[in-house]
C-alpha positions in Angstrom: 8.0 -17.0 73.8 4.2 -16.4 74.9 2.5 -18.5 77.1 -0.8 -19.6 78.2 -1.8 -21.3 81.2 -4.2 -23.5 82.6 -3.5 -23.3 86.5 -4.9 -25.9 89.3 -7.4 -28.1 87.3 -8.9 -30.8 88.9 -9.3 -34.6 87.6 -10.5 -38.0 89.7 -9.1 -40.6 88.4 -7.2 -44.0 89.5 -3.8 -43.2 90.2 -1.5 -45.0 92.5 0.9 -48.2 92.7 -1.2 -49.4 96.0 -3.7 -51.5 96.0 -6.1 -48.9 97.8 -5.4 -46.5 95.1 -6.7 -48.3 92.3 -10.2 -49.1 93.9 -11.6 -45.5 94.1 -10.4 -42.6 91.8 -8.7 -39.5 94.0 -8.2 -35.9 93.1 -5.4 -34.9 90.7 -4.4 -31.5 90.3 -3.1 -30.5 87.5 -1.2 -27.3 85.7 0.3 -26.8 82.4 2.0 -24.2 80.8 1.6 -24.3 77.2 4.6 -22.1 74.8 3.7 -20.5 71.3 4.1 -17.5 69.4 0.5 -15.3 70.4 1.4 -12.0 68.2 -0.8 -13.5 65.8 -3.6 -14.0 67.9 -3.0 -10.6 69.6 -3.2 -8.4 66.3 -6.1 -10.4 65.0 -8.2 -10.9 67.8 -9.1 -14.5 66.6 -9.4 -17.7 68.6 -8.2 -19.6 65.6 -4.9 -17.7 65.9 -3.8 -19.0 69.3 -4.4 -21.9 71.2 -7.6 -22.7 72.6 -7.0 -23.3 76.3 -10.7 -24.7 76.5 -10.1 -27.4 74.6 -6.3 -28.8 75.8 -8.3 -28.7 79.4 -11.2 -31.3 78.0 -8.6 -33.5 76.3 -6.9 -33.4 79.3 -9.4 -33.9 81.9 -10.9 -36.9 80.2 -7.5 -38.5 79.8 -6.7 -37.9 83.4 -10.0 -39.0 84.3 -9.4 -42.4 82.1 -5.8 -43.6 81.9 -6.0 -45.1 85.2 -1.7 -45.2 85.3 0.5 -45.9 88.5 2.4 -43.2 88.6 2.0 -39.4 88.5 5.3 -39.5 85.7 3.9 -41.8 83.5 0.5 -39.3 84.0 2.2 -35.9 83.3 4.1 -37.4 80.2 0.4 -38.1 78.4 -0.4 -35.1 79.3 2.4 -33.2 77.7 1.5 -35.7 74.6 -1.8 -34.4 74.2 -0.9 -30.6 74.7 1.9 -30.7 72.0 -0.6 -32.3 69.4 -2.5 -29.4 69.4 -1.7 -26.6 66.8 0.9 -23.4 67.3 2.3 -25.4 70.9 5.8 -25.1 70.6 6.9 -26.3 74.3 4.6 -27.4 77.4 5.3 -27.4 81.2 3.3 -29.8 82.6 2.8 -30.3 86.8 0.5 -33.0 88.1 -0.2 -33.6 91.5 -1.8 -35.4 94.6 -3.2 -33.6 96.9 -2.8 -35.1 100.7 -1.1 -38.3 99.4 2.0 -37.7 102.1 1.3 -37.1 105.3 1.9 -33.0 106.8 2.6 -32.3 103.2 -0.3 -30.3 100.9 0.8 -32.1 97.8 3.6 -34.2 96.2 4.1 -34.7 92.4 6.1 -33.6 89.3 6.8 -31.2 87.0 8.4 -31.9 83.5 9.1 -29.9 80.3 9.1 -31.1 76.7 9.7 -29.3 73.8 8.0 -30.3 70.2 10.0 -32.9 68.2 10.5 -31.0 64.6 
């Protein structure tokens, strides 16, 4: 299966289960992987054949940038949400991150995978 990816995007939002984490939004990094079939899109040379990469990112910058959620799970599964909705996705990989939130490590989050329900 093709894929298209959107690697190390950046969100600030509220994200956290302390009480310090909910007063001032922090940087999220996200990456997603999204699955389709792109020999249509490659033969035709039309955006309308594939999937736009510009728009998943906005959807999914402003909803990491609103949701304000308490964990970086609850995050990533919206996110996977928002990238299946959109047309010719047929499986996403989604990692979210933050950046510096343990100490002497770069990053800590998760990764998931879901597949579209038929």
């Amino acid at each position: 299966m093709d894929q298209v990816f959107i690697t190390d995007l950046v969100a600030r939002g509220i994200i956290g289960i302390n009480d310090w984490e909910r007063e001032k939004p922090q940087e999220i990094r996200i990456n997603i992987t999204l699955f389709a079939d792109l020999s249509e899109a490659g033969e035709s040379d039309n955006i309308n054949d594939s999937v736009n990469y510009r728009t998943v990112a906005k959807k999914v910058l402003a909803h990491a940038e609103s949701a304000k959620m308490y964990t970086v799970e609850a995050l990533a599964s919206d996110l996977a949400k928002i990238c299946l909705e959109m047309p010719r996705v047929q499986k996403v990989r989604v990692r979210v991150e933050k950046p510096g939130a343990i100490r002497f490590a770069h990053s800590v989050g998760v990764e998931i995978e879901r597949p579209q329900e038929l």
